[in-house]
Residue frames as qw, qx, qy, qz and C-alpha x, y, z in Angstrom:
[[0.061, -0.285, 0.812, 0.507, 117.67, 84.46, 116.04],
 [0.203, 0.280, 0.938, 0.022, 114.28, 82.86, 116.02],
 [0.089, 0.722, 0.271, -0.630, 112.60, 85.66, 115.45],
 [0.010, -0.573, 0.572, 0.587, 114.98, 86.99, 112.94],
 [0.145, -0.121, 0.906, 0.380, 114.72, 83.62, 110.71],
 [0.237, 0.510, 0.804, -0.195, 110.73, 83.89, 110.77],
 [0.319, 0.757, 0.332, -0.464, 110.54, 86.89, 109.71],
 [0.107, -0.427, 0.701, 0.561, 113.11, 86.35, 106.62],
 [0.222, -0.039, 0.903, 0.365, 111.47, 83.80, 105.96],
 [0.288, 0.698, 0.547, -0.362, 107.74, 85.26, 105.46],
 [0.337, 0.750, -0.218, -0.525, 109.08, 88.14, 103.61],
 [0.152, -0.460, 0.679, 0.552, 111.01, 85.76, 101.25],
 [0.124, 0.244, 0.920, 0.281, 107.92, 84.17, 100.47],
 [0.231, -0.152, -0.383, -0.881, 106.22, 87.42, 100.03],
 [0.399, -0.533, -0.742, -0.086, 103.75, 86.94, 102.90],
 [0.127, -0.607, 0.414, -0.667, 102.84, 89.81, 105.12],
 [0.127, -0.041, 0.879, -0.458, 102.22, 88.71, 109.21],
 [0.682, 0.102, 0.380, -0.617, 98.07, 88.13, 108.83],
 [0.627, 0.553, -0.468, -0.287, 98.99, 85.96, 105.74],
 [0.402, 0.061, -0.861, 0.304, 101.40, 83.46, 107.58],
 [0.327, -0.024, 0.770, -0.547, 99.23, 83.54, 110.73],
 [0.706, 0.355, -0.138, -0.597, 96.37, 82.49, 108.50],
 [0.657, 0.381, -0.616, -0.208, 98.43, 79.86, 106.75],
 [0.379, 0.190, -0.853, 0.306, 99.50, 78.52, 109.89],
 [0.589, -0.530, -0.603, -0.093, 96.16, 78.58, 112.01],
 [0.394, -0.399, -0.331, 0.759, 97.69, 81.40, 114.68],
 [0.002, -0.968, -0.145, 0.204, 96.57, 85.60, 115.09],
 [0.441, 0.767, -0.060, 0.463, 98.97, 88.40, 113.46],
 [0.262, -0.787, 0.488, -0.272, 99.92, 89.42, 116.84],
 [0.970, -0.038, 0.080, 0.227, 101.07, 85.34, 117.04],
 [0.816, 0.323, 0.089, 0.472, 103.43, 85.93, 114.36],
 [0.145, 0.825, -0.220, 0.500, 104.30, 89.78, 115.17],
 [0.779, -0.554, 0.275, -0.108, 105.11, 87.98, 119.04],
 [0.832, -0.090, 0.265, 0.479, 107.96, 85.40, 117.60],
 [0.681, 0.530, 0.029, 0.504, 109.14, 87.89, 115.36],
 [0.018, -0.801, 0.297, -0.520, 110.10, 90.04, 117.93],
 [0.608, 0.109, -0.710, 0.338, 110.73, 87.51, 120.26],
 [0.265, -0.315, 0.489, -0.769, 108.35, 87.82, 122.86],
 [0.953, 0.029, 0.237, -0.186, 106.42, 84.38, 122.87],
 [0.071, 0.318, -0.849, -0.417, 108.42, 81.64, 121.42],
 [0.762, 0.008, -0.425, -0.489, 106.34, 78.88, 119.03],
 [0.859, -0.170, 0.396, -0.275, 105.35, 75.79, 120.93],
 [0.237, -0.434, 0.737, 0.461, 107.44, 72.98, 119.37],
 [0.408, 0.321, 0.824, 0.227, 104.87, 71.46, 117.66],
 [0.298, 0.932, 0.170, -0.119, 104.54, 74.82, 115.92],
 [0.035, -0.704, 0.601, 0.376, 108.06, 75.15, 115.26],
 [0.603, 0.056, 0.795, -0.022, 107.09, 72.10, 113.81],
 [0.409, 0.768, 0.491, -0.046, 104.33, 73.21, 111.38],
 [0.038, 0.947, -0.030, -0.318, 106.63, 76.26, 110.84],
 [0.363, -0.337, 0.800, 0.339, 109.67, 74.10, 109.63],
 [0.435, 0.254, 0.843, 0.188, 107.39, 72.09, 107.34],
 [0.128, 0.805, 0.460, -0.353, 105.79, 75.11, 106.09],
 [0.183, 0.941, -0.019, -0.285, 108.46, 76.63, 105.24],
 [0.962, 0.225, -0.071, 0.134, 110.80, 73.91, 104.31],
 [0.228, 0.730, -0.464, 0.447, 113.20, 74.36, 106.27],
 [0.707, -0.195, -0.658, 0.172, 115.11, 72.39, 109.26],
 [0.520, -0.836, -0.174, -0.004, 114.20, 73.28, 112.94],
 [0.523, -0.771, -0.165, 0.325, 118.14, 74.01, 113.11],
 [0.138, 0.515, 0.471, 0.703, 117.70, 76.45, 110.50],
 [0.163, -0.775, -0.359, -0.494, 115.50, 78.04, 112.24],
 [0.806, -0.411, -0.205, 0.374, 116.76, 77.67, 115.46],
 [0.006, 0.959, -0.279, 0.045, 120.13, 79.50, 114.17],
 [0.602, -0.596, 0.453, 0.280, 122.04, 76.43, 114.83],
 [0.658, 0.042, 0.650, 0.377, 122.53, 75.87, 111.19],
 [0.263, 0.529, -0.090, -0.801, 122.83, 78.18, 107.43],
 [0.131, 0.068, 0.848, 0.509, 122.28, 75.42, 104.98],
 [0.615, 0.407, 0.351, -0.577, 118.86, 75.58, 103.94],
 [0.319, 0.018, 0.911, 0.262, 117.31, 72.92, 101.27],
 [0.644, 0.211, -0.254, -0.690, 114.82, 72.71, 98.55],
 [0.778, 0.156, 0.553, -0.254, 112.46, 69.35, 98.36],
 [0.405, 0.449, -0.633, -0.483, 113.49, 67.35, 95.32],
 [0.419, -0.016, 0.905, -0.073, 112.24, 64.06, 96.54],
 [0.561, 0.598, 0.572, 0.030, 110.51, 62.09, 93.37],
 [0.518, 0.746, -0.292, -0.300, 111.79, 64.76, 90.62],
 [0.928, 0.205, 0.177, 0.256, 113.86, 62.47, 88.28],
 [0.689, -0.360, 0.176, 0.604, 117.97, 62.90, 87.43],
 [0.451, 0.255, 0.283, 0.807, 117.81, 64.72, 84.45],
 [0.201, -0.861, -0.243, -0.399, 115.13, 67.49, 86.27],
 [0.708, -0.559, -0.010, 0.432, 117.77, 67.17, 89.34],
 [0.604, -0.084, 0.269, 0.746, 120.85, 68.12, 86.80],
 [0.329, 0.557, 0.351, 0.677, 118.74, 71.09, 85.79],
 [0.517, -0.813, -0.241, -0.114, 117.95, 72.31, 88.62],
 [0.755, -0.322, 0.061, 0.567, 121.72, 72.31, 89.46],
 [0.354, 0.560, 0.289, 0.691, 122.24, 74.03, 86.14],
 [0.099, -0.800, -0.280, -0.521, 120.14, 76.71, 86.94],
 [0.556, -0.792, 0.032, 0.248, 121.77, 77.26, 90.87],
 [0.714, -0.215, 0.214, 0.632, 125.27, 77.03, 89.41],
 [0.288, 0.506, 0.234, 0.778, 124.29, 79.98, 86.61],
 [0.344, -0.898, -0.188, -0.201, 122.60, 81.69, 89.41],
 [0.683, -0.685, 0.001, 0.255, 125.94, 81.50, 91.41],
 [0.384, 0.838, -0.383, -0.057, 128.13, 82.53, 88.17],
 [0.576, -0.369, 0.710, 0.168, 129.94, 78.87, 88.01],
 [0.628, 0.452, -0.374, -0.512, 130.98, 77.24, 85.36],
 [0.749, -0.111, 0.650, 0.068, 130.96, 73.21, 85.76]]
């Protein structure tokens, strides 16, 4: 699952594997290792990898699907648009 969730997340941010090892201070074969799941990260890389990629260790993990966007410090009426815009993205109408 760890594996799995690393390498989602790279591609969703449009990064190939020398790209995230790079960003995160580790070799391509680092990152091609967890994504196949033959090394796991050290926690204080799963660490760096969480914060990186904003996301919570149990997220990544697998033990959890929520997954969050940072909004600390935007103000209420950039909050309520930001809603907007998920809720037309999900085809609600509030």
């Amino acid at each position: 699952m760890l594996g799995e969730r690393i390498k989602l997340l790279r591609k969703a941010n449009k990064l190939n594997q020398v790209e995230l090892g790079n960003k995160l201070e580790v070799t391509k074969q680092t990152v091609s290792n967890w994504e196949n799941e033959n090394i796991l990260p050290s926690v204080d890389m799963l660490i760096k990898i969480c914060e990186f990629f904003n996301v919570s260790t149990d997220y990544l993990l697998g033990l959890d699907d929520k997954t969050y966007i940072e909004v600390t410090g935007l103000s209420m009426e950039t909050l309520a648009h930001i809603q907007q815009i998920i809720n037309d993205i999900r085809g609600k109408k509030v």
